[in-house]
N, CA, C and O atoms as a Tinker XYZ file with bonds, in Angstrom:
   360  protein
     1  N      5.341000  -20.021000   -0.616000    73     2
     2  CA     5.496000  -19.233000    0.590000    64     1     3
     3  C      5.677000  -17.755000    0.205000    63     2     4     5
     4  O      6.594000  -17.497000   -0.575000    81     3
     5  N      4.756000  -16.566000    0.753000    73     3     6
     6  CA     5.149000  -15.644000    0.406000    64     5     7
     7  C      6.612000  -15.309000    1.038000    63     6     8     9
     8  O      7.309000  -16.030000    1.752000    81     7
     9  N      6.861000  -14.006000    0.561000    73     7    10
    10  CA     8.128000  -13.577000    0.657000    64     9    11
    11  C      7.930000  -12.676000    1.867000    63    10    12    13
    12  O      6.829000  -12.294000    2.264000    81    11
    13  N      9.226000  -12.342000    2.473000    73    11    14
    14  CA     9.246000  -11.392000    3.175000    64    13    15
    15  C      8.918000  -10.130000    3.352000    63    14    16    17
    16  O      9.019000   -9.730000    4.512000    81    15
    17  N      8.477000   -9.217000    2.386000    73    15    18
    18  CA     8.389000   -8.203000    2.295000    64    17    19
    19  C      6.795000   -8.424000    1.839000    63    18    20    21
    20  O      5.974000   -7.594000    2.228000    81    19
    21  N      6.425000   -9.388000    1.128000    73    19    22
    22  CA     4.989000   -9.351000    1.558000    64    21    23
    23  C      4.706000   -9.455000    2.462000    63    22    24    25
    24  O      4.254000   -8.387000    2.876000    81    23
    25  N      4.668000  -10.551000    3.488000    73    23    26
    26  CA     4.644000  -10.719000    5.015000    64    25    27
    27  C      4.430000   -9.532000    5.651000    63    26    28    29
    28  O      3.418000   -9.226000    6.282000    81    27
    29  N      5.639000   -8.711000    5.429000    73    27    30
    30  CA     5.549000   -7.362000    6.200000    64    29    31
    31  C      4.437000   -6.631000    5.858000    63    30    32    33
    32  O      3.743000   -6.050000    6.692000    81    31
    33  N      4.177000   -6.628000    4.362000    73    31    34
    34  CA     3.280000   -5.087000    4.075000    64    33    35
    35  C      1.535000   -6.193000    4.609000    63    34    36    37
    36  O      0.458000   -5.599000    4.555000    81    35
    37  N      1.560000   -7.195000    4.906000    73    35    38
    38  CA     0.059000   -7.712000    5.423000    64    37    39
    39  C      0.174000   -7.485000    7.054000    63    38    40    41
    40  O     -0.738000   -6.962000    7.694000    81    39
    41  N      0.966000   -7.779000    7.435000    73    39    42
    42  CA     1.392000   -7.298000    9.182000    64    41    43
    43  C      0.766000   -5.985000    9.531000    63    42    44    45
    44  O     -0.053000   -5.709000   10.407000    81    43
    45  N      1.680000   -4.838000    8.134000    73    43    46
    46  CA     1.324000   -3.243000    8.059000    64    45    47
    47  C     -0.120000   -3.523000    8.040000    63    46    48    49
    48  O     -0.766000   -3.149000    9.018000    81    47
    49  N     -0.754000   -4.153000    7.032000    73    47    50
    50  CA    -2.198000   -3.683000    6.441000    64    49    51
    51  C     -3.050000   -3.901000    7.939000    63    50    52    53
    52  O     -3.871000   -3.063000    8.311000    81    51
    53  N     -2.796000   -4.905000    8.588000    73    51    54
    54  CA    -3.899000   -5.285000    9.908000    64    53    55
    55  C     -3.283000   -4.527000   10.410000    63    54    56    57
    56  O     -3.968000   -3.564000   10.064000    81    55
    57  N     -2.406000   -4.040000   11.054000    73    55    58
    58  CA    -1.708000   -2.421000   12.111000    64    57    59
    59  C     -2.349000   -1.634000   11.941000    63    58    60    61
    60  O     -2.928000   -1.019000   12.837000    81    59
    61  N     -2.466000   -1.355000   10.462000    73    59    62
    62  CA    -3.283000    0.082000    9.975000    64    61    63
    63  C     -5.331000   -0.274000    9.837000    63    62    64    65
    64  O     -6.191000    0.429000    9.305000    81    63
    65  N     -5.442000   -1.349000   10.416000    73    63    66
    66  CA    -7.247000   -1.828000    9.512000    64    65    67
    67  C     -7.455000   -1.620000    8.843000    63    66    68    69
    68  O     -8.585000   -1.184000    8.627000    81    67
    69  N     -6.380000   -1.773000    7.763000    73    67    70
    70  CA    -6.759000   -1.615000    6.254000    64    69    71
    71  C     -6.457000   -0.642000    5.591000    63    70    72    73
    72  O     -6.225000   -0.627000    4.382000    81    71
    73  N     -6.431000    0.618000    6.648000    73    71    74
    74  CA    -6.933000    1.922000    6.134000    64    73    75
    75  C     -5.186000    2.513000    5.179000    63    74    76    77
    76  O     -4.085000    2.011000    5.407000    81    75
    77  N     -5.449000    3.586000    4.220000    73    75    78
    78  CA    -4.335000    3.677000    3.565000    64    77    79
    79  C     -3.303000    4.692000    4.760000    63    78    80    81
    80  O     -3.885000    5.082000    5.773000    81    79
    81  N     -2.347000    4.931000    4.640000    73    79    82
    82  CA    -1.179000    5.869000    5.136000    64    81    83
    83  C     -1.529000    7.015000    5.056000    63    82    84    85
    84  O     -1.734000    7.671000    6.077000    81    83
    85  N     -1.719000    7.661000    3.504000    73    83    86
    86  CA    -1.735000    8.833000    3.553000    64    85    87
    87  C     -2.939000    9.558000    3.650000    63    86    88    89
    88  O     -3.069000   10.709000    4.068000    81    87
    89  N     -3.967000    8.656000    3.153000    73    87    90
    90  CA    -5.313000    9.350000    2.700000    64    89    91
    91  C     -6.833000    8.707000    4.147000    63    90    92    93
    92  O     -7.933000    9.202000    4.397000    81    91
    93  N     -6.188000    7.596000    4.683000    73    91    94
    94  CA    -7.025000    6.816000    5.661000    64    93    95
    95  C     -8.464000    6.109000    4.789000    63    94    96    97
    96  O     -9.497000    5.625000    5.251000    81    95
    97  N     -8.141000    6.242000    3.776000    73    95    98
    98  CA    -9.484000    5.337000    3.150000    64    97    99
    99  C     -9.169000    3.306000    3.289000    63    98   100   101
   100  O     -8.141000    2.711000    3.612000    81    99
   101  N    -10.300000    2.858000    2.959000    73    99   102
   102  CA    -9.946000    1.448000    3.033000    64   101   103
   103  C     -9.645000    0.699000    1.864000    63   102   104   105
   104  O    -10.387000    0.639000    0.883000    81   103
   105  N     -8.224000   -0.038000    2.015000    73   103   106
   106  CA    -7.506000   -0.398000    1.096000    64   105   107
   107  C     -7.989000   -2.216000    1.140000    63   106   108   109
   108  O     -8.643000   -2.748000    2.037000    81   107
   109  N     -7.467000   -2.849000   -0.031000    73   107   110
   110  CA    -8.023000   -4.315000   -0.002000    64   109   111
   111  C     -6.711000   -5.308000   -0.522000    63   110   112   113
   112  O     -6.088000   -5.306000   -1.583000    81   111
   113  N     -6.609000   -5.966000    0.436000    73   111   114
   114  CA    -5.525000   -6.967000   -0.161000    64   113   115
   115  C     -5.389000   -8.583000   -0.356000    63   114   116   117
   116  O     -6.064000   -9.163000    0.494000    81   115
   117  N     -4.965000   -9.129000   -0.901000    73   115   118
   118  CA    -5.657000  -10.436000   -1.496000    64   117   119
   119  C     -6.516000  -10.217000   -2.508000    63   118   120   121
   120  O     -6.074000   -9.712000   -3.539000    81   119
   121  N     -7.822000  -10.537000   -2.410000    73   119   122
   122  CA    -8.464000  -10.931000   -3.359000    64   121   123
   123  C     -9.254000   -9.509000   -3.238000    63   122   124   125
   124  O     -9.298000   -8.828000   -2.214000    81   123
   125  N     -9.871000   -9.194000   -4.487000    73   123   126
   126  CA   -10.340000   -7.942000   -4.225000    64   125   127
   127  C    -12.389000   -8.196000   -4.250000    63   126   128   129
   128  O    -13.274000   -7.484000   -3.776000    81   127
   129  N    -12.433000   -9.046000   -4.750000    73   127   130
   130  CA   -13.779000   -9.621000   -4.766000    64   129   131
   131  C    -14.972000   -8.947000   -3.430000    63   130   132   133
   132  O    -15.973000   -8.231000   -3.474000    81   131
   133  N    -14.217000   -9.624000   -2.344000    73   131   134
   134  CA   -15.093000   -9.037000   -1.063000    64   133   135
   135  C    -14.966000   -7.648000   -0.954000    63   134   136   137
   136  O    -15.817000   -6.882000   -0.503000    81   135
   137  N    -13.886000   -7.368000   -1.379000    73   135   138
   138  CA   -14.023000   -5.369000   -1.677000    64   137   139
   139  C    -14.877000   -4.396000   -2.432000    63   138   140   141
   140  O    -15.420000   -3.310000   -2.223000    81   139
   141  N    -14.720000   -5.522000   -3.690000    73   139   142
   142  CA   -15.306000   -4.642000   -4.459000    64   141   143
   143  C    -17.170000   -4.834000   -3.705000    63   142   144   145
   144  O    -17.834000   -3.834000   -3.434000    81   143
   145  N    -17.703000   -6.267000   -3.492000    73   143   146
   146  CA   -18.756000   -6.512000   -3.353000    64   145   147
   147  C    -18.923000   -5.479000   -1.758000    63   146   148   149
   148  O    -20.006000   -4.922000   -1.577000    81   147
   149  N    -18.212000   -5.370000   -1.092000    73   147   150
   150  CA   -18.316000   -4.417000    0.652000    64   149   151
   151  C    -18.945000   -2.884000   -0.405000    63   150   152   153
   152  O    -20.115000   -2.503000   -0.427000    81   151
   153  N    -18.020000   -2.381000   -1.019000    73   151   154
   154  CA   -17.781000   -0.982000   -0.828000    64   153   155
   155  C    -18.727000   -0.512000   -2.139000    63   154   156   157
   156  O    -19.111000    0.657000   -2.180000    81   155
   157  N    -19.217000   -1.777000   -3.575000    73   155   158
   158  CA   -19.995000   -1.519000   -4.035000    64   157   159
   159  C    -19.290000   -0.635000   -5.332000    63   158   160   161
   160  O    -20.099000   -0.023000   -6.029000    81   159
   161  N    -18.048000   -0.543000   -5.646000    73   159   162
   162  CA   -17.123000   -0.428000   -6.614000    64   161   163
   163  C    -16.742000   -1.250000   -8.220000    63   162   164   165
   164  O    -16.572000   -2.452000   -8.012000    81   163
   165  N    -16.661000   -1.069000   -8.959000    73   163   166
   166  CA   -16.457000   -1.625000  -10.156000    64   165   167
   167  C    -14.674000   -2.211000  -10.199000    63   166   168   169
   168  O    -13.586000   -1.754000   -9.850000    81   167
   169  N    -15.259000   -3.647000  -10.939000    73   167   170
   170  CA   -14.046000   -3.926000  -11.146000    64   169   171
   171  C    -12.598000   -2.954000  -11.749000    63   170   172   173
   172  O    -11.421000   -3.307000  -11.682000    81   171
   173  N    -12.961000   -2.092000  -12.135000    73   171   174
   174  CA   -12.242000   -1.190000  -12.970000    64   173   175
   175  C    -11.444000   -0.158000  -11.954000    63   174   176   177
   176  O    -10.382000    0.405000  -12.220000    81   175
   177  N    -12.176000   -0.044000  -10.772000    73   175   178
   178  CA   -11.540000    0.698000   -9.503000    64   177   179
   179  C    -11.365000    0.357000   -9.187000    63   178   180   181
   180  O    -10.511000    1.009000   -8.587000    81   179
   181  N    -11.340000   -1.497000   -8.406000    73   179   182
   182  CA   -10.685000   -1.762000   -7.685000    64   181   183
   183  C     -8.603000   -1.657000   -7.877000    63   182   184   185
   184  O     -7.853000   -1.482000   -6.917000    81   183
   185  N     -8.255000   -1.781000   -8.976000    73   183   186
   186  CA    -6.938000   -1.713000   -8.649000    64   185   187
   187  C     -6.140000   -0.263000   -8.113000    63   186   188   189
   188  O     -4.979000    0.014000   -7.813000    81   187
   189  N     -7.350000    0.436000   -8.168000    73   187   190
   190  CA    -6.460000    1.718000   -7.433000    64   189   191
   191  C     -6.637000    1.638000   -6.079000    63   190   192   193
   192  O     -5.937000    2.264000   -5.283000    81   191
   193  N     -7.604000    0.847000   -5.743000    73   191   194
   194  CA    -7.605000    0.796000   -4.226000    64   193   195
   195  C     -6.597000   -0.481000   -3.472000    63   194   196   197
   196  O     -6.715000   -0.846000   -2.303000    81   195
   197  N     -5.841000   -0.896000   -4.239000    73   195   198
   198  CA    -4.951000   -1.913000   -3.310000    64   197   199
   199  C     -4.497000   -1.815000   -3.119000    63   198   200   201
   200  O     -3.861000   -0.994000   -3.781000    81   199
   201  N     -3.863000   -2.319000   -1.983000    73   199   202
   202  CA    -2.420000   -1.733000   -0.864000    64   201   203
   203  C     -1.533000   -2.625000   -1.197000    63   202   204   205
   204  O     -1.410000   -3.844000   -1.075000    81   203
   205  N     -0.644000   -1.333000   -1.868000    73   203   206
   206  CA     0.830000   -1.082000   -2.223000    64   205   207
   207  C      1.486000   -0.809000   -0.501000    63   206   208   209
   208  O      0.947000   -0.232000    0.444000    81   207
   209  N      2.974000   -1.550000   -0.605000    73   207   210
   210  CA     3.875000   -0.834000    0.139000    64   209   211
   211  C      4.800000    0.212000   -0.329000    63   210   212   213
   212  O      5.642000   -0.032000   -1.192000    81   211
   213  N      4.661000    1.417000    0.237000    73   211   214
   214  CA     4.581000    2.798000    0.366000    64   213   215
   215  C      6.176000    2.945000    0.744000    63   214   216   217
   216  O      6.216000    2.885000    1.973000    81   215
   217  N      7.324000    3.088000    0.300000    73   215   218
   218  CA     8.475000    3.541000    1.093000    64   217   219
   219  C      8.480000    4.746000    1.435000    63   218   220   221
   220  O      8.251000    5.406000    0.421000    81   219
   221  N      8.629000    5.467000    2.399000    73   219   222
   222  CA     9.014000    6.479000    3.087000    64   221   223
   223  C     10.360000    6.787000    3.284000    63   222   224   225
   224  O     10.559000    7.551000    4.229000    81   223
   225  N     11.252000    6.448000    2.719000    73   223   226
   226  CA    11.856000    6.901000    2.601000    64   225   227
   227  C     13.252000    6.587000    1.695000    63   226   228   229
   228  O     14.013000    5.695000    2.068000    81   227
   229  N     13.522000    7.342000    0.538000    73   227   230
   230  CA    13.874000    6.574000   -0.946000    64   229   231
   231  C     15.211000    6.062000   -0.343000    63   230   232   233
   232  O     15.739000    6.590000    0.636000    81   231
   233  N     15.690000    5.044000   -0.972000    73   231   234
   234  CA    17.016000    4.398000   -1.394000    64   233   235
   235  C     17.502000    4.240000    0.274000    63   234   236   237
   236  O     18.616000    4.572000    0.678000    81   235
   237  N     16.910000    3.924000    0.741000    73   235   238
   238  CA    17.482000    3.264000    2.482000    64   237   239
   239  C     18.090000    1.744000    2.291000    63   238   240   241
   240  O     17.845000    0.940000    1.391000    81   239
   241  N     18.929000    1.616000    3.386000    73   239   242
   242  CA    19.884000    0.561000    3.709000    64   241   243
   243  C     19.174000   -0.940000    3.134000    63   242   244   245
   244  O     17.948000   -1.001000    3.231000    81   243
   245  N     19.633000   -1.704000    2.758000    73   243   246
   246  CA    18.681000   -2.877000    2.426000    64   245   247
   247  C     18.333000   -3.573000    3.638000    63   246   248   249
   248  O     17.412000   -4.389000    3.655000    81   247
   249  N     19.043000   -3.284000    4.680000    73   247   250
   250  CA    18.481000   -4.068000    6.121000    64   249   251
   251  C     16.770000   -3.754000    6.152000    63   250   252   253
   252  O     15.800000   -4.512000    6.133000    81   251
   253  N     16.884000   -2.462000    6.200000    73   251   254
   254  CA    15.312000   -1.397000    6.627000    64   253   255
   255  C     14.795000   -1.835000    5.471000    63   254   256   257
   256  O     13.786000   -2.407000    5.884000    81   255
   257  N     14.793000   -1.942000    4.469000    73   255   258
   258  CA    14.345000   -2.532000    3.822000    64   257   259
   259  C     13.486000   -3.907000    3.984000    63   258   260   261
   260  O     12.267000   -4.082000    3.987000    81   259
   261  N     14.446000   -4.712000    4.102000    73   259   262
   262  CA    14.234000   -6.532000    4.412000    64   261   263
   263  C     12.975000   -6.135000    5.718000    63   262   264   265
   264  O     11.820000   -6.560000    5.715000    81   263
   265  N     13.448000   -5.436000    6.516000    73   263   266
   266  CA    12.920000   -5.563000    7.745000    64   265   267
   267  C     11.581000   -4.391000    7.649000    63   266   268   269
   268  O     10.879000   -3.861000    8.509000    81   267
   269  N     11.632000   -4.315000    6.342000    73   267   270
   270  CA    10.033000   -3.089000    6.639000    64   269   271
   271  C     10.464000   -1.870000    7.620000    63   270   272   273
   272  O      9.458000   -1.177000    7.467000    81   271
   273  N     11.148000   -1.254000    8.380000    73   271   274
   274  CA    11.240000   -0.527000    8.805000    64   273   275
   275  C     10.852000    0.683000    8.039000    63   274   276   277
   276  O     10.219000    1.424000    8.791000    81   275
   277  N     11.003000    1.313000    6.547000    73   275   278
   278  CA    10.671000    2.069000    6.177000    64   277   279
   279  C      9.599000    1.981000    5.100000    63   278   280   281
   280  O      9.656000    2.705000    4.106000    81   279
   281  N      8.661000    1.134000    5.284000    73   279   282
   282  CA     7.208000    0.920000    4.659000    64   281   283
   283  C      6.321000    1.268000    5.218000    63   282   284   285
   284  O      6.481000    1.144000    6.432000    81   283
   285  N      4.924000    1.880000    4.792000    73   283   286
   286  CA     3.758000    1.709000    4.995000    64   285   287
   287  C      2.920000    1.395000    4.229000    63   286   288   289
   288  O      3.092000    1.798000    3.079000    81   287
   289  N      1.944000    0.741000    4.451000    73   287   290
   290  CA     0.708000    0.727000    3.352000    64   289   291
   291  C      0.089000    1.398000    2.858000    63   290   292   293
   292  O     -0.725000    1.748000    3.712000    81   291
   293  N     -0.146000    1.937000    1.871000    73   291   294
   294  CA    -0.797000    2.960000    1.351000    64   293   295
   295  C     -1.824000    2.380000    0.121000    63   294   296   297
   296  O     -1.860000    1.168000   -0.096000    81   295
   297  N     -2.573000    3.236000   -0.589000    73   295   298
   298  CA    -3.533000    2.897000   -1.855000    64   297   299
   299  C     -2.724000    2.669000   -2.893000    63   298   300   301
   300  O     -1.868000    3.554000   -2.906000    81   299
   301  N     -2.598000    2.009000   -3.658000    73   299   302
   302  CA    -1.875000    2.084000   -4.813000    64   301   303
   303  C     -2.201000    3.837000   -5.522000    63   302   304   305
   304  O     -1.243000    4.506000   -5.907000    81   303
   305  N     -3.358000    4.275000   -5.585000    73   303   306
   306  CA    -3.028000    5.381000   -5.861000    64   305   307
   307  C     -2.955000    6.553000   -5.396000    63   306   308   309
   308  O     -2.942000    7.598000   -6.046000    81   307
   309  N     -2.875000    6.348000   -3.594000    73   307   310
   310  CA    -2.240000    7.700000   -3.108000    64   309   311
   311  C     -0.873000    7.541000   -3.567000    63   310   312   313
   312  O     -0.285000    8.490000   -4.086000    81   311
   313  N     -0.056000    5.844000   -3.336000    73   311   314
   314  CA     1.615000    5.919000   -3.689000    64   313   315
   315  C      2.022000    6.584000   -4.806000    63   314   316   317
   316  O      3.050000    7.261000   -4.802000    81   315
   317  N      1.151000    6.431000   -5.995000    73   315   318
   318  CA     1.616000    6.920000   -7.551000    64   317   319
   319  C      1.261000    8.369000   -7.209000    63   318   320   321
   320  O      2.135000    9.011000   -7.792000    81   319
   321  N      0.483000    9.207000   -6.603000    73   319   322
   322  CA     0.367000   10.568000   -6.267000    64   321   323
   323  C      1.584000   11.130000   -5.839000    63   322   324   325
   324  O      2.080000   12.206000   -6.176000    81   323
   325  N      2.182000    9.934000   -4.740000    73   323   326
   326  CA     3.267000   10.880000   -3.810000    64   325   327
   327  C      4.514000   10.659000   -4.900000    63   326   328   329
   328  O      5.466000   11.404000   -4.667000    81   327
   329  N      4.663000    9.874000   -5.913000    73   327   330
   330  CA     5.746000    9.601000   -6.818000    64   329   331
   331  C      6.232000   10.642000   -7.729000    63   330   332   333
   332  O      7.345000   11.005000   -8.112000    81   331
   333  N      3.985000   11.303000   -8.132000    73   331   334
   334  CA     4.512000   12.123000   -9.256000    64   333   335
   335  C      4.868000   13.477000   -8.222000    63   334   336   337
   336  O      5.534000   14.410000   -8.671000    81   335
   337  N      4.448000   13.485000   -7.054000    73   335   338
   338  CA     4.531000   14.794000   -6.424000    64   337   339
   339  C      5.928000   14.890000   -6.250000    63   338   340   341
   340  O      6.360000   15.974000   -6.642000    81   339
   341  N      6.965000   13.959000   -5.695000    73   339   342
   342  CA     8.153000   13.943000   -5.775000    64   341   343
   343  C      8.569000   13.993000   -7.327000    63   342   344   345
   344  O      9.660000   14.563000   -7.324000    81   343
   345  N      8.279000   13.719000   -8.455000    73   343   346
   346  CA     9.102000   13.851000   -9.457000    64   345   347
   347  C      8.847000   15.550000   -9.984000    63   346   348   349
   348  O      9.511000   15.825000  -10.984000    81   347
   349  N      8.169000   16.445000   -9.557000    73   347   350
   350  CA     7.506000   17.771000  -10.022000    64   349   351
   351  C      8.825000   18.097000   -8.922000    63   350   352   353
   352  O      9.767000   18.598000   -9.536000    81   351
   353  N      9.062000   17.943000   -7.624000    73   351   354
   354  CA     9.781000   18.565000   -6.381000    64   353   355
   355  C     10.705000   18.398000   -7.184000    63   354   356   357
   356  O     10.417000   19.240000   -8.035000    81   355
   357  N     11.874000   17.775000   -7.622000    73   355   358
   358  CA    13.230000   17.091000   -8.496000    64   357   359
   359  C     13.137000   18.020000   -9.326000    63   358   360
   360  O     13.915000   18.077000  -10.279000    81   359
C-alpha cells in the first residue's frame, strides 16, 4: 500500500495535469516508459523529469506535512534548482 504522502503528491500530480509547479512543463510519474516513448526523450532524461514533491515551505508542523498542505509537485529538477537557489540566499 502506498503511503500517505505518496497518495498525496499523485492527488497533486492529476490537480496539476501533470504539469510541474514551478516551470509548467510535463512531469511523469510511475513508470516513466510511456513518457519517455510520448515526449520522445532518452532514458537518461527521464529522471529529471519526475515529479518530486516540492515543499513550499521548509520545516512546517508535521500535521501539514502528513496532510500535504504544504506540497506541490514539481520536476525533480526544477526542486533541486529551488534548493540550490535557497542554499546561495543562506
Amino acid at each position: 500500500m502506498p503511503s500517505p504522502i505518496a497518495l498525496h503528491r499523485a492527488r497533486a500530480f492529476k490537480r496539476q495535469s501533470g504539469l510541474c509547479f514551478y516551470c509548467g512543463y510535463p512531469m511523469w510519474d510511475g513508470s516513466a516508459e510511456p513518457f519517455i516513448e510520448r515526449y520522445n526523450i532518452s532514458r537518461r532524461q527521464a529522471p529529471q523529469l519526475h515529479c518530486t514533491g516540492e515543499h513550499l515551505r521548509a520545516r512546517v508542523a508535521a500535521v501539514e506535512a502528513f496532510n500535504g498542505t504544504s506540497t506541490e509537485p514539481a520536476l525533480n529538477w526544477c526542486s533541486l534548482g529551488q534548493e540550490r537557489t535557497f542554499d546561495r540566499a543562506v
